[in-house]
KOLMAR-191685 format. One record per atom (N, C-alpha, C, CB): residue in one letter; x, y, z. Coordinates in steps of 0.02 Angstrom, whole numbers, padded with zeros to 5 digits, always signed. Glycine has a CB too. Example, Ala and Ser with C-alpha at 12.3 -4.5 7.8 and 13.67 -1.06 7.14 Angstrom:
REM KOLMAR-191685
a+00660-00284+00390a+00615-00225+00390a+00660-00165+00390a+00565-00224+00452s+00642-00112+00354s+00684-00053+00357s+00645+00002+00394s+00704-00030+00286
***
This chain:
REM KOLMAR-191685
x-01674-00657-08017x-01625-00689-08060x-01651-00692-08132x-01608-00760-08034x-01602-00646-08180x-01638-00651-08256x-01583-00694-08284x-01651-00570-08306x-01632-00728-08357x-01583-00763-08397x-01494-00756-08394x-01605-00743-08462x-01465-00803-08368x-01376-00804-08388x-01352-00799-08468x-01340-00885-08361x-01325-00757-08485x-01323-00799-08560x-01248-00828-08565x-01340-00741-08636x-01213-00838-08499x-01166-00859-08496x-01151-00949-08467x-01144-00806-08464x-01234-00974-08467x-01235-01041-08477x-01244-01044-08543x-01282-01077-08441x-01223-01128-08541x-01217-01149-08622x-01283-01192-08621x-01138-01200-08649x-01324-01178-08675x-01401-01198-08685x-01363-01289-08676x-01453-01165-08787x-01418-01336-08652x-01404-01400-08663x-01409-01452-08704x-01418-01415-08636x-01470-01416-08760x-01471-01444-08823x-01535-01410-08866x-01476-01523-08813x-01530-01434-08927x-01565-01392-08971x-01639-01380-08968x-01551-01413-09029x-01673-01435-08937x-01736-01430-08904x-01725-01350-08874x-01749-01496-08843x-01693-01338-08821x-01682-01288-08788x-01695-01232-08824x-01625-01290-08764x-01641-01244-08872x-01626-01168-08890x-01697-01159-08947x-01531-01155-08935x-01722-01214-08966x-01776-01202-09011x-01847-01141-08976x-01806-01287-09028x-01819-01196-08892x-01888-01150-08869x-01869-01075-08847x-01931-01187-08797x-01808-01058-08852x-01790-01005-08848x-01828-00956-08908x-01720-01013-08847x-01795-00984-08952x-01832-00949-09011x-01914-00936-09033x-01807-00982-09060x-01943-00985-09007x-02017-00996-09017x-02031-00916-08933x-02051-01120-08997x-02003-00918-08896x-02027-00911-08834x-02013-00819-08865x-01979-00958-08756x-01956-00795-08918x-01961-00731-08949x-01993-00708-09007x-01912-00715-08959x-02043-00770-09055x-02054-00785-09107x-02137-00761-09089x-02026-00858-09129x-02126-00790-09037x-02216-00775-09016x-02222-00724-08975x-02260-00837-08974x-02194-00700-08944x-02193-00628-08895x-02191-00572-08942x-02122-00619-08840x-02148-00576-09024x-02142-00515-09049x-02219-00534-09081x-02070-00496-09100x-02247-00577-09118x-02299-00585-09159x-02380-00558-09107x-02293-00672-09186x-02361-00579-09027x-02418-00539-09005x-02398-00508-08983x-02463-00552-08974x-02350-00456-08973x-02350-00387-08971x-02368-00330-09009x-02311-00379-08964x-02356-00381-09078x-02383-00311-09134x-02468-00332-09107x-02362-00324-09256x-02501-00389-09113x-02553-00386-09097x-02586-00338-09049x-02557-00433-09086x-02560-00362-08993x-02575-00310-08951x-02575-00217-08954x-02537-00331-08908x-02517-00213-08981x-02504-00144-08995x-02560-00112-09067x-02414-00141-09015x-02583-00148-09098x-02616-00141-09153x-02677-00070-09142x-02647-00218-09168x-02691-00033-09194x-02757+00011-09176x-02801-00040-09158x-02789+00060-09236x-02825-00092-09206x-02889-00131-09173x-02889-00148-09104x-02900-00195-09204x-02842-00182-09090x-02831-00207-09024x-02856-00144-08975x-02748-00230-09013x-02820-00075-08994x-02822-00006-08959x-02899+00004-08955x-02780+00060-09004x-02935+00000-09008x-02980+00026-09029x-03060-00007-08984x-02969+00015-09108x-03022-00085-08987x-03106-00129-08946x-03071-00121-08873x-03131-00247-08972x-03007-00108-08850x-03025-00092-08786x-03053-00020-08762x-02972-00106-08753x-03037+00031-08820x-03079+00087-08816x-03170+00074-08800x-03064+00121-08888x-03188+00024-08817x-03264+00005-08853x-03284-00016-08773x-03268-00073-08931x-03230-00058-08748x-03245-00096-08680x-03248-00034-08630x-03181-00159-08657x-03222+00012-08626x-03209+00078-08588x-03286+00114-08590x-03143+00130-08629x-03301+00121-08633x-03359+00163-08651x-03426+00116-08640x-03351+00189-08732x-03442+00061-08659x-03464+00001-08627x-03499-00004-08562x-03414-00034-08620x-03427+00010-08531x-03440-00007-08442x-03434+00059-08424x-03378-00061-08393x-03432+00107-08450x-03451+00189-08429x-03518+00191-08425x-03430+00249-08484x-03570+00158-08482x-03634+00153-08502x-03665+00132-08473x-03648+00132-08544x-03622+00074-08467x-03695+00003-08419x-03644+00021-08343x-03690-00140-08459x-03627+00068-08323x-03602+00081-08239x-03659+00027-08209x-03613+00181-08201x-03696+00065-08210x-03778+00049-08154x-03785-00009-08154x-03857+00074-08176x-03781-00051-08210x-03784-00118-08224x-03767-00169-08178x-03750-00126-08272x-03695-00171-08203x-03626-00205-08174x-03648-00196-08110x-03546-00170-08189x-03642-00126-08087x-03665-00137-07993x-03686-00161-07973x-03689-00113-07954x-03745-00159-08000x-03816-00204-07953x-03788-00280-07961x-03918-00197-07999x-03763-00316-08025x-03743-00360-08015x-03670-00392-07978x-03756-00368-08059x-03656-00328-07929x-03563-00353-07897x-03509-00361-07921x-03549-00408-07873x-03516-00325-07989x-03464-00342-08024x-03399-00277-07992x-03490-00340-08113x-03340-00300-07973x-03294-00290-07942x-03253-00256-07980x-03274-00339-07918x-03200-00302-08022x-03177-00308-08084x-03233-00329-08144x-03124-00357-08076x-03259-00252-08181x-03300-00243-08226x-03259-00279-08300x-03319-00161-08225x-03188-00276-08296x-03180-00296-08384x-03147-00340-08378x-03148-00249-08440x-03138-00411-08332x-03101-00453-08333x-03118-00507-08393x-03100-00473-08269x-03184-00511-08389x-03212-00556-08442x-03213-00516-08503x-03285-00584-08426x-03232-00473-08523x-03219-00424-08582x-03149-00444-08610x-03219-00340-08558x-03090-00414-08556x-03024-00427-08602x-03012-00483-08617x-02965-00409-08580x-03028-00541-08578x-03000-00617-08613x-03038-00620-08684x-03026-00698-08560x-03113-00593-08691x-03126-00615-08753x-03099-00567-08812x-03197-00624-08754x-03085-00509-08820x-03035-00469-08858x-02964-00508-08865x-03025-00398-08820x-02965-00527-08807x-02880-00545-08816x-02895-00627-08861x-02825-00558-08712x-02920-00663-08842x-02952-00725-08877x-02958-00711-08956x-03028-00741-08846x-03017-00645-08969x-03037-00638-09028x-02991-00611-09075x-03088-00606-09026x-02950-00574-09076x-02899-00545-09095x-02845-00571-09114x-02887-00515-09063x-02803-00607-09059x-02747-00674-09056x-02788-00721-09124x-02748-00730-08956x-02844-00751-09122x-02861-00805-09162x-02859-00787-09243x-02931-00829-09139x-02877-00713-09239x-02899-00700-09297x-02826-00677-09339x-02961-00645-09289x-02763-00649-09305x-02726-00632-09327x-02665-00674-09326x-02726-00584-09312x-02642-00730-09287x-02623-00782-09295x-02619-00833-09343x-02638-00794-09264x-02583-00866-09389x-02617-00898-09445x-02599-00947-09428x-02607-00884-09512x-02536-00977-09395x-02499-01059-09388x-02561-01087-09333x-02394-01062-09343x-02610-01062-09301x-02657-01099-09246x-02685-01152-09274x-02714-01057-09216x-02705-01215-09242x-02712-01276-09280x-02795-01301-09227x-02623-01338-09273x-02764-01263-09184x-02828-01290-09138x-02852-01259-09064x-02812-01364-09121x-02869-01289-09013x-02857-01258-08943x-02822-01303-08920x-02914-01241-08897x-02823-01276-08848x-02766-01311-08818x-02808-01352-08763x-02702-01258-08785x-02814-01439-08752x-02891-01468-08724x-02866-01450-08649x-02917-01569-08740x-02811-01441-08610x-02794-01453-08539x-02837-01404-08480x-02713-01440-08534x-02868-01417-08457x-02898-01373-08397x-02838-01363-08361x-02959-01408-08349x-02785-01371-08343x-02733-01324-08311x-02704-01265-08363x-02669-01370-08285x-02716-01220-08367x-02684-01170-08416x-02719-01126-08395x-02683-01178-08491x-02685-01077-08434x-02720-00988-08454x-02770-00962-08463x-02711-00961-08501x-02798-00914-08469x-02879-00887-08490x-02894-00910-08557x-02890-00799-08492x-02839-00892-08605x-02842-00913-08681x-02758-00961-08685x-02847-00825-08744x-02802-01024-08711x-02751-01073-08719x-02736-01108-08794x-02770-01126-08669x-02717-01104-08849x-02711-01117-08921x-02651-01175-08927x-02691-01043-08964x-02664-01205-08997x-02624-01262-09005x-02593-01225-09091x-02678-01351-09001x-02548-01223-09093x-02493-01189-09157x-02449-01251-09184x-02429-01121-09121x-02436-01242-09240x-02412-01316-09283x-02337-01311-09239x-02403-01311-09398x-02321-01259-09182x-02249-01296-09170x-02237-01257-09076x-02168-01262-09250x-02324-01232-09071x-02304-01255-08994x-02377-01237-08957x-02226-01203-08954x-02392-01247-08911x-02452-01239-08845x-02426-01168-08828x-02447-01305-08763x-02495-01118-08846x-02494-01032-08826x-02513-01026-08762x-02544-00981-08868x-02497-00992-08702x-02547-00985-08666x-02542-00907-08631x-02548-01046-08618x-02612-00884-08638x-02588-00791-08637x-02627-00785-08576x-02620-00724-08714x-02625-00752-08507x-02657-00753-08461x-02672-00675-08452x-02625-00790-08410x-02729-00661-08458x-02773-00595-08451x-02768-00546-08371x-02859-00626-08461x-02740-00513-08346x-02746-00468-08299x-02752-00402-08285x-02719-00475-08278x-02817-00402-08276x-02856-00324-08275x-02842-00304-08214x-02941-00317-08286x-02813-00239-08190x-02754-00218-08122x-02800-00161-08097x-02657-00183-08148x-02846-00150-08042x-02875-00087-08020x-02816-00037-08006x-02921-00098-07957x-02825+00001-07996x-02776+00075-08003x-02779+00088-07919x-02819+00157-08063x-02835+00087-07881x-02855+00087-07824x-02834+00026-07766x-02917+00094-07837x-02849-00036-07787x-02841-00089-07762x-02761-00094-07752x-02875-00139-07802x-02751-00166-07746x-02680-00168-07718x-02638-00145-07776x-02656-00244-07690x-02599-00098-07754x-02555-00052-07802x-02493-00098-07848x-02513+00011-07747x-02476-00149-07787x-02407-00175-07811x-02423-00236-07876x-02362-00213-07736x-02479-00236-07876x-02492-00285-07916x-02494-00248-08014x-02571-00321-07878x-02491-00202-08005x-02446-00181-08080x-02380-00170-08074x-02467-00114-08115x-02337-00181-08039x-02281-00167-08044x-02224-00222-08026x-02281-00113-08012x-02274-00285-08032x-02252-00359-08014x-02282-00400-08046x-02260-00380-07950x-02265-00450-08064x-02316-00501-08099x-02323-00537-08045x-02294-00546-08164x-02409-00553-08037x-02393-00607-07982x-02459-00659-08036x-02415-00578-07872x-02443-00726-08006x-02482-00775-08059x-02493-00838-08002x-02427-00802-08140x-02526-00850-08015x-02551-00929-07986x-02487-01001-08008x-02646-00951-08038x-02508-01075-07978x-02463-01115-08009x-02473-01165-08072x-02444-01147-07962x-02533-01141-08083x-02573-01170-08160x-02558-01114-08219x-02675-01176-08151x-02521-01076-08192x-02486-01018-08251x-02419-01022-08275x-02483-00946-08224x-02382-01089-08250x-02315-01076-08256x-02292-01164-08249x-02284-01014-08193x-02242-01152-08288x-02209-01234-08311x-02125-01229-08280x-02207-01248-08421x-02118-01152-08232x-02052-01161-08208x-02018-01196-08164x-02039-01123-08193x-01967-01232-08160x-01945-01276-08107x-01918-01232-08064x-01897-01329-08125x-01942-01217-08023x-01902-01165-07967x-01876-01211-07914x-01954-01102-07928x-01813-01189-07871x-01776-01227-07817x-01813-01196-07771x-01695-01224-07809x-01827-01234-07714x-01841-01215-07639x-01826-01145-07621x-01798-01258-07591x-01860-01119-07544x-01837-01064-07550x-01873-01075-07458x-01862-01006-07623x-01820-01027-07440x-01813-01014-07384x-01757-01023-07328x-01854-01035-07372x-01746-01016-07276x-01651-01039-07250x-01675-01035-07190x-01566-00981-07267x-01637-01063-07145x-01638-01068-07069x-01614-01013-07035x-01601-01121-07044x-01620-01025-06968x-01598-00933-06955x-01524-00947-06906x-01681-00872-06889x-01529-01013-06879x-01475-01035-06854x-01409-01058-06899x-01498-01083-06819x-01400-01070-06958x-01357-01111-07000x-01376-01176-07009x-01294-01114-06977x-01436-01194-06983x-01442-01279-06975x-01461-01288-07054x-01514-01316-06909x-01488-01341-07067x-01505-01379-07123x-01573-01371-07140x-01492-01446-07114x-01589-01330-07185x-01672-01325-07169x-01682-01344-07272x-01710-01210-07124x-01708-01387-07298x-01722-01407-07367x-01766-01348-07389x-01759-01483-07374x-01787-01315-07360x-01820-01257-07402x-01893-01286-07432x-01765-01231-07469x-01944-01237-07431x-02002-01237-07441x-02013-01239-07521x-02028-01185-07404x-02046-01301-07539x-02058-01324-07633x-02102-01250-07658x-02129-01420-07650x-02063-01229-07709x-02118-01193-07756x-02145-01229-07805x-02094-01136-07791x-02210-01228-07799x-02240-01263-07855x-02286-01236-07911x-02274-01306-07830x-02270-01237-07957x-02305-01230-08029x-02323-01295-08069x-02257-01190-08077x-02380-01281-08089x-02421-01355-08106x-02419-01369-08198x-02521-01346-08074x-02394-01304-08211x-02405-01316-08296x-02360-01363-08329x-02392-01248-08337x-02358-01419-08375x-02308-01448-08399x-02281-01389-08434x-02323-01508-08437x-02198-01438-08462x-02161-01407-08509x-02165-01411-08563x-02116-01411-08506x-02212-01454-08580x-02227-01490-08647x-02279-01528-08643x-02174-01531-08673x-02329-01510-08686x-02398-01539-08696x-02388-01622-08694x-02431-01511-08774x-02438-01660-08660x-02427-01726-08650x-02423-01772-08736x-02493-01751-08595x-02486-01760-08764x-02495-01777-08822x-02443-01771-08889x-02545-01748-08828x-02453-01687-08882x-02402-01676-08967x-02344-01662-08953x-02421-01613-09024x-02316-01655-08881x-02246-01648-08857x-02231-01569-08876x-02191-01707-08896x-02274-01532-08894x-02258-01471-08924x-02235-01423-08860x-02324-01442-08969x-02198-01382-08866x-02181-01319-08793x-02227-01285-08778x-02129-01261-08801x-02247-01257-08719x-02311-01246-08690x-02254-01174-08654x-02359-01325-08632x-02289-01121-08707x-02263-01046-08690x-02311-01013-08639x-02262-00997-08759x-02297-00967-08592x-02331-00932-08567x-02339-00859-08587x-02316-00942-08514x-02393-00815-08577x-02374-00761-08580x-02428-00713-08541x-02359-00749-08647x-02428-00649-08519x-02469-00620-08487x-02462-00540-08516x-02458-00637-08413x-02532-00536-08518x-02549-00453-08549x-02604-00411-08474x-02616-00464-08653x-02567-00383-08448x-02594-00336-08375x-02610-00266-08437x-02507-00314-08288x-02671-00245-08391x-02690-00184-08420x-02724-00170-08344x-02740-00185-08499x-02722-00093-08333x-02742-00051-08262x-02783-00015-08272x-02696-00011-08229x-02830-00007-08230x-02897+00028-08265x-02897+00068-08172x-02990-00045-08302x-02947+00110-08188x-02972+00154-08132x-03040+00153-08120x-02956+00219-08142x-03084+00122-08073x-03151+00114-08050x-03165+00162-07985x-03163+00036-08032x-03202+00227-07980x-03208+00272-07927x-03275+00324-07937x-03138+00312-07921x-03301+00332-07902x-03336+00397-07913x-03402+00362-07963x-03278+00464-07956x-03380+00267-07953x-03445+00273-07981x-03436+00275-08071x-03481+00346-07946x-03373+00267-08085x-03359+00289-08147x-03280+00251-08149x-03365+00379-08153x-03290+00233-08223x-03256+00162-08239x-03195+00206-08310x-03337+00081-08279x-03129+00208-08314x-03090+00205-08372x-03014+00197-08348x-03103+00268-08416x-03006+00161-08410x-02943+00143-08430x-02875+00194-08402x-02950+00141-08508x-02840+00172-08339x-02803+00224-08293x-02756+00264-08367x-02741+00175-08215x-02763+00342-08316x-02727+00386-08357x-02688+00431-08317x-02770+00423-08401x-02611+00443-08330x-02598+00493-08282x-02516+00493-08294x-02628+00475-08200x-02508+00560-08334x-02454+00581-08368x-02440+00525-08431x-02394+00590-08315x-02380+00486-08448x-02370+00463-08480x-02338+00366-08446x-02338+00519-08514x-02382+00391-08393x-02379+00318-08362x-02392+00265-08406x-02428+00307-08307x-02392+00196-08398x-02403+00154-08451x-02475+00110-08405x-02319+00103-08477x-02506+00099-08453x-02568+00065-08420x-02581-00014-08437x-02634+00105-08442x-02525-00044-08497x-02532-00101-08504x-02450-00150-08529x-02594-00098-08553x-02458-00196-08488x-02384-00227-08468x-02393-00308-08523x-02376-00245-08354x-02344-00314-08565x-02367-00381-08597x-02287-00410-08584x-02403-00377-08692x-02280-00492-08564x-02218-00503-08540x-02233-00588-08537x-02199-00457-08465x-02170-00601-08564x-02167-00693-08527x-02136-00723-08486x-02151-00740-08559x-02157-00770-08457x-02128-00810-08416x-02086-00873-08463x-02188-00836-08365x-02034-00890-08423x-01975-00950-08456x-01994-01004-08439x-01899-00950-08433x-02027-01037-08502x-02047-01124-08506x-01994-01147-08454x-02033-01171-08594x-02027-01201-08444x-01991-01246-08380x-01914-01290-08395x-02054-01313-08357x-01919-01300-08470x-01856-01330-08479x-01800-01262-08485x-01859-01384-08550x-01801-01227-08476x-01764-01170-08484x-01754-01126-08401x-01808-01126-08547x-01786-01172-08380x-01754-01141-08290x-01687-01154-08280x-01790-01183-08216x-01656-01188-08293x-01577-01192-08287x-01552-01115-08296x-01540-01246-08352x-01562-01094-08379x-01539-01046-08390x-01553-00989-08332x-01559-01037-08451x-01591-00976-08300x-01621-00924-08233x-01580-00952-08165x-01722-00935-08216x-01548-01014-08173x-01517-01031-08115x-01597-01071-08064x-01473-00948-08080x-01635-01047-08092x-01694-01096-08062x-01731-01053-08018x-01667-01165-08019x-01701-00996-08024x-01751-00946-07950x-01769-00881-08010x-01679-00902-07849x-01843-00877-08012x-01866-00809-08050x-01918-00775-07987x-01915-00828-08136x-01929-00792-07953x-01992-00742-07914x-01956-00724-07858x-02072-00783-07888x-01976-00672-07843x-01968-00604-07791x-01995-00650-07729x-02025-00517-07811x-02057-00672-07721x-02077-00676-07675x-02162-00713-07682x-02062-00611-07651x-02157-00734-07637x-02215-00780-07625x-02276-00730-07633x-02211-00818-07548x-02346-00723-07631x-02412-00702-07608x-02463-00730-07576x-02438-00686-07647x-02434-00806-07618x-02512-00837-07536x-02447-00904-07557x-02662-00861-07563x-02489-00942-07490x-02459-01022-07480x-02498-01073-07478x-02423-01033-07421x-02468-01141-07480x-02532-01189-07501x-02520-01200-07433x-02534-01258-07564x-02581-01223-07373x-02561-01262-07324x-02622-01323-07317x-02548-01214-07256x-02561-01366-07257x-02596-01434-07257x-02678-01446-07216x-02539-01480-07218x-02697-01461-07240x-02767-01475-07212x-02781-01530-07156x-02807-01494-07270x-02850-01527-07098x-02868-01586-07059x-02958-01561-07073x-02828-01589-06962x-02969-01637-07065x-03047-01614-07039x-03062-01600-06977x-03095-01660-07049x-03124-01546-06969x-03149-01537-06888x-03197-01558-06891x-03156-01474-06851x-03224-01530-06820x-03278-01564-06769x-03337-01588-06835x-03317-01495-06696x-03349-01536-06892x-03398-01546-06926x-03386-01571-06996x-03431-01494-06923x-03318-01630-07005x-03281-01652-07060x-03270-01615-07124x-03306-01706-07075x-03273-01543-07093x-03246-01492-07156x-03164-01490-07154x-03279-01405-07146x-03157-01469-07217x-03053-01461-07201x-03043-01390-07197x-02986-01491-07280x-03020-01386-07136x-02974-01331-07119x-02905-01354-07129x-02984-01305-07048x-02859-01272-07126x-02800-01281-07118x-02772-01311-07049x-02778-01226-07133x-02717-01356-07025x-02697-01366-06996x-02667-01292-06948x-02671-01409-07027x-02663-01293-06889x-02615-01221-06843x-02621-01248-06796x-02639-01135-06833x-02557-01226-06763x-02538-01209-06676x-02537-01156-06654x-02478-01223-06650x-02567-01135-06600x-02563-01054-06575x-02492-01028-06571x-02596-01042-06497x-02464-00964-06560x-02419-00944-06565x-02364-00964-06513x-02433-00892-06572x-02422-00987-06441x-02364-01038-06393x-02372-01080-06395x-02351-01042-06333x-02371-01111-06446x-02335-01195-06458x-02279-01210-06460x-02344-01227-06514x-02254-01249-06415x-02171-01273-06419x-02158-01319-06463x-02141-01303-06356x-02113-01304-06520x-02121-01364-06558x-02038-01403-06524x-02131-01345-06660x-02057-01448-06532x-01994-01515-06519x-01962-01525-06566x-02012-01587-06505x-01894-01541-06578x-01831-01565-06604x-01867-01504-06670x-01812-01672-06618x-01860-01438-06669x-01857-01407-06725x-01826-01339-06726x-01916-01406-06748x-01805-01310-06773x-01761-01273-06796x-01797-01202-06836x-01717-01320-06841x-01751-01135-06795x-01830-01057-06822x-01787-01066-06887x-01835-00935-06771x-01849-01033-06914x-01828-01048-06995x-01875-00970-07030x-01871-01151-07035x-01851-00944-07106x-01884-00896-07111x-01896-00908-07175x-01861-00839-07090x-01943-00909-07225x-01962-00908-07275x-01986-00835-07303x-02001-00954-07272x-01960-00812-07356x-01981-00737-07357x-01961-00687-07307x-02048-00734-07355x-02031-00662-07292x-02041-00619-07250x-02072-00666-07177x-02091-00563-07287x-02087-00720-07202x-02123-00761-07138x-02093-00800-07105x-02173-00801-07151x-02061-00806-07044x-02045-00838-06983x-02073-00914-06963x-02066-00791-06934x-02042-00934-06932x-02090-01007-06919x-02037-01055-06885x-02125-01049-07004x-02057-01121-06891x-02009-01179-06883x-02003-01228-06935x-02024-01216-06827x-01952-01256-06910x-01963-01361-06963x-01969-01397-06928x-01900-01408-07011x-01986-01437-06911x-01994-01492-06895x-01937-01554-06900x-02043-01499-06925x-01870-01576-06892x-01838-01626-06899x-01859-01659-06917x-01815-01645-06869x-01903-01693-06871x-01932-01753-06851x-01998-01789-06905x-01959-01735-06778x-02026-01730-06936x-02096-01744-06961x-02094-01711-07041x-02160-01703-06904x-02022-01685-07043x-02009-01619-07083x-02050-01566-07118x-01978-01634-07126x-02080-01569-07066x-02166-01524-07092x-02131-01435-07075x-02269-01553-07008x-02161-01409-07109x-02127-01329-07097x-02198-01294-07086x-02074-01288-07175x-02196-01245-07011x-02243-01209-07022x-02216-01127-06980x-02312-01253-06994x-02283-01089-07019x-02244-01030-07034x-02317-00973-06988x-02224-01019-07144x-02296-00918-06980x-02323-00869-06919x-02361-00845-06986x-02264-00806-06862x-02427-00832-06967x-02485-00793-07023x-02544-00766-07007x-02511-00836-07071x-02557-00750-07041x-02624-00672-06982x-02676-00712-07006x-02639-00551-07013x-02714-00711-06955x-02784-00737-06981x-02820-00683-06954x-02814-00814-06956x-02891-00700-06946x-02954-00662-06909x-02930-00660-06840x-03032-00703-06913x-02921-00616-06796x-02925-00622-06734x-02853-00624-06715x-02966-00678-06715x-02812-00620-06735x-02720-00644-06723x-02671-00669-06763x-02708-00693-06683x-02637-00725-06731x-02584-00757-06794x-02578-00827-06773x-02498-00719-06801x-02563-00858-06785x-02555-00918-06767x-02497-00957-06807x-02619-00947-06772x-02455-01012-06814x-02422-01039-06836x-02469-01095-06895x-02384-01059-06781x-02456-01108-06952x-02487-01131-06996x-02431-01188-07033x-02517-01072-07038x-02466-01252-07048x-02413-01312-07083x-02428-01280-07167x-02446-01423-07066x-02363-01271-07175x-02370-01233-07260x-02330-01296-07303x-02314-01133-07272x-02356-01317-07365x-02322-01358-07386x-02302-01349-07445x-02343-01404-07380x-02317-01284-07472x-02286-01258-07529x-02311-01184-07547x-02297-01306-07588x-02288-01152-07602x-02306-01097-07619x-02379-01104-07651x-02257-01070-07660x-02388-01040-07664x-02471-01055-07714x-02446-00998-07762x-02572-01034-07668x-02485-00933-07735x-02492-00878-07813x-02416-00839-07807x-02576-00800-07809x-02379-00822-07835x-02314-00791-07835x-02298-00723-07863x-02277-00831-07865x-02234-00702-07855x-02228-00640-07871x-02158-00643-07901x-02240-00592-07813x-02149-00597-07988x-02088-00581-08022x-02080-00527-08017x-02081-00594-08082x-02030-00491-08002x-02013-00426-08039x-02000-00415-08106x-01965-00404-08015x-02021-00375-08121x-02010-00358-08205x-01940-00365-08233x-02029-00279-08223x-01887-00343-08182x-01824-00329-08203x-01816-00409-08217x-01771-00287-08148x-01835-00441-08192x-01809-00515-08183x-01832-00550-08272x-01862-00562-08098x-01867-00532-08300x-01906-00556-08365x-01900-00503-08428x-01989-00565-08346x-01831-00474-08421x-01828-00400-08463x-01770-00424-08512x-01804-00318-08410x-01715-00430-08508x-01662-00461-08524x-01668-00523-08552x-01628-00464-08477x-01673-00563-08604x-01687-00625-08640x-01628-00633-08696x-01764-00622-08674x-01631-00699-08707x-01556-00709-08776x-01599-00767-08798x-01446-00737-08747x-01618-00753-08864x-01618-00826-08911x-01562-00874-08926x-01633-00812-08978x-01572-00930-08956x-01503-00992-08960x-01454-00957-08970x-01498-01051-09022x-01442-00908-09009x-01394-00886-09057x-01386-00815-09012x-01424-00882-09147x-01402-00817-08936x-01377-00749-08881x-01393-00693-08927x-01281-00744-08854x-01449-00670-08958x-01455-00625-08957x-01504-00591-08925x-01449-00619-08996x-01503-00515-08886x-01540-00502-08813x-01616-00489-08870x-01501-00413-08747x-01691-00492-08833x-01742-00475-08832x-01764-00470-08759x-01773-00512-08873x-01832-00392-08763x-01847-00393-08705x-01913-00433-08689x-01847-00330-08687x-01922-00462-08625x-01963-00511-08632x-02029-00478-08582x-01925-00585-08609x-02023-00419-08581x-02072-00379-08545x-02075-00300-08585x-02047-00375-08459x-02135-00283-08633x-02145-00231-08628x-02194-00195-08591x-02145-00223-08670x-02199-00111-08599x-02235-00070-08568x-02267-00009-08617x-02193-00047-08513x-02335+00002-08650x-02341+00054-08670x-02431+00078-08643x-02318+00049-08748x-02439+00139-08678x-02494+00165-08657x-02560+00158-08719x-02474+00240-08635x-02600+00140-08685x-02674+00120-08739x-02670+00168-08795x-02761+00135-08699
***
C-alpha cells in the first residue's frame, strides 16, 4: 500500500512533514550521488581488496558495514549545513542528527550479492528503524474474529524533547565477497545502491496504515527453564489447543487462543517445527513499489526510492 493522495492531509503539521520528508531525501541524494561520496566508496573497495587476509582472520563476514556508516556519517555532516547537533536517543539509526527543523535518521545496509538475494530487492529493517503505525495483520481461516497480530516499530514520531519530526531513511549498497576477493557488485547495468524512505509515523494514515510486504522474524513470548534462562515459549506440533480458532499470519499458520488471546504460530526450529506464542512482529519487509510514489502538502508526486550505479 503506497501513499493515497486522495486522502486529505489532517493538518499542517502533516503536510509540513511531508515536505521536510522530500526536502531531505532530495538534499541526501545529491549527497549520495556526489563523485566524493563515489569516490571514498571506491577507496573502501580497494581497502578491503588489500587487507582481504586481514578481515579474515578476524571473521569479518560483512567486511564494509562499519566503513559505510562512517562515509555516510562523514559526508552527510560535512555537507549538510542546518545540523545543530546529534540526535541523544539509543533507539535510532546507524547515523542519527538533530537539524534546526527535524531528527535525521539514515540507516546503513551493506547487501552481499551471494547471501540472501531478496534482501536487495526489499527493504527489510528492524522496529527501532521506523516510527510507522501499522494495523495488525493476519486473518482467520474460518471467518471467525481473529484481532490480528501487532506490528511493532519502536521509533517515535517526534523527538520527545524538541518535538522536532524524526525522518527515516536508508542507503543499501550490494557488494560481492567470493573467491576470496571483495568488490562493489557489478553486472551489466544493474544498480548496486538503493537510497529510499520510510513514512514518519504521523503520516501512516496517508498509507492506509499497512506499508510492509511481509514479516522476516517475530518477537515471541518468553518462560524460564530448568536452568532460569528465557527461552521461547512452544507446544509440539500435537498440541490441542482449546476454545481456539486456525488462524494464518503471512505465510505462517497457527492458532488464537479465545480464551488467553495469545496467538501462536508453526516455525522451524533445529530438529522440526513446533508451534511458538508470537506476540508481535520484529524485523520487516517493504517492497520498493510501495515507497516509490510520494506527494508533498501541495500533491505534488516525488520518488521516495531511488536506484543508481556507483
Amino acid at each position: 500500500m503506497g501513499q493515497d493522495k486522495t486522502i486529505t492531509i489532517s493538518n499542517q503539521k502533516h503536510g509540513d512533514i511531508l515536505n521536510l520528508e522530500k526536502k531531505y531525501f532530495t538534499e541526501l541524494e545529491k549527497i549520495f550521488k556526489s563523485e566524493e561520496f563515489c569516490e571514498s566508496l571506491l577507496k573502501i573497495e580497494k581497502w578491503t581488496k588489500e587487507n582481504y587476509r586481514l578481515l579474515n582472520s578476524w571473521g569479518k563476514v560483512n567486511k564494509v558495514q562499519l566503513p559505510c556508516q562512517r562515509i555516510i556519517n562523514y559526508h552527510v555532516m560535512n555537507k549538510i549545513q542546518q545540523i545543530v547537533g546529534v540526535y541523544n536517543s539509543a533507539i535510532s539509526a546507524d547515523i542519527a542528527f538533530e537539524t534546526k527543523d527535524a531528527i535525521i535518521n539514515i540507516d546503513s545496509k551493506t547487501v552481499s550479492s551471494t547471501g540472501n538475494r531478496g534482501d536487495f530487492e526489499s527493504l527489510f529493517f528492524g522496529p527501532n528503524q521506523s516510527s510507522f503505525k501499522h494495523k495488525k495483520i493476519g486473518v482467520s481461516k474460518n471467518k471467525d474474529q481473529y484481532p490480528g497480530l501487532p506490528v511493532i516499530f519502536e521509533l517515535p514520531s517526534s523527538d520527545i524533547l524538541t518535538k522536532k519530526p524524526i525522518l527515516t531513511f536508508f542507503l543499501m549498497i550490494k557488494y560481492t565477497d567470493v573467491d576470496n576477493n571483495f568488490e562493489w557488485y557489478s553486472k551489466d547495468s544493474e544498480p548496486n545502491i538503493r537510497f529510499m524512505c520510510i513514512p514518519n509515523g504521523d503520516l501512516s494514515y496517508l498509507f492506509k496504515n499497512e506499508i510492509i510486504s511481509n514479516p522476516k522474524t517475530y518477537a515471541y513470548a518468553k518462560k524460564d527453564n530448568k536452568n532460569n534462562k528465557k527461552v521461547d515459549k512452544t507446544h509440539p506440533l500435537s498440541y490441542s489447543f482449546q476454545n481456539s480458532i486456525p488462524i494464518r499470519v503471512n505465510t505462517k499458520e497457527g492458532f488464537y487462543n479465545l480464551n488467553t488471546q495469545e496467538t501462536w504460530l508453526e516455525t522451524d526450529i533445529k530438529g522440526g517445527k513446533v508451534y511458538k506464542q508470537a506476540i508481535s512482529t520484529h524485523s520487516c519487509r517493504i517492497d520498493f513499489l510501495t515507497l516509490k510514489d510520494r506527494y508533498d502538502a501541495s500533491g505534488n508526486v516525488w520518488e521516495g526510492i531511488k536506484s543508481w550505479v556507483i
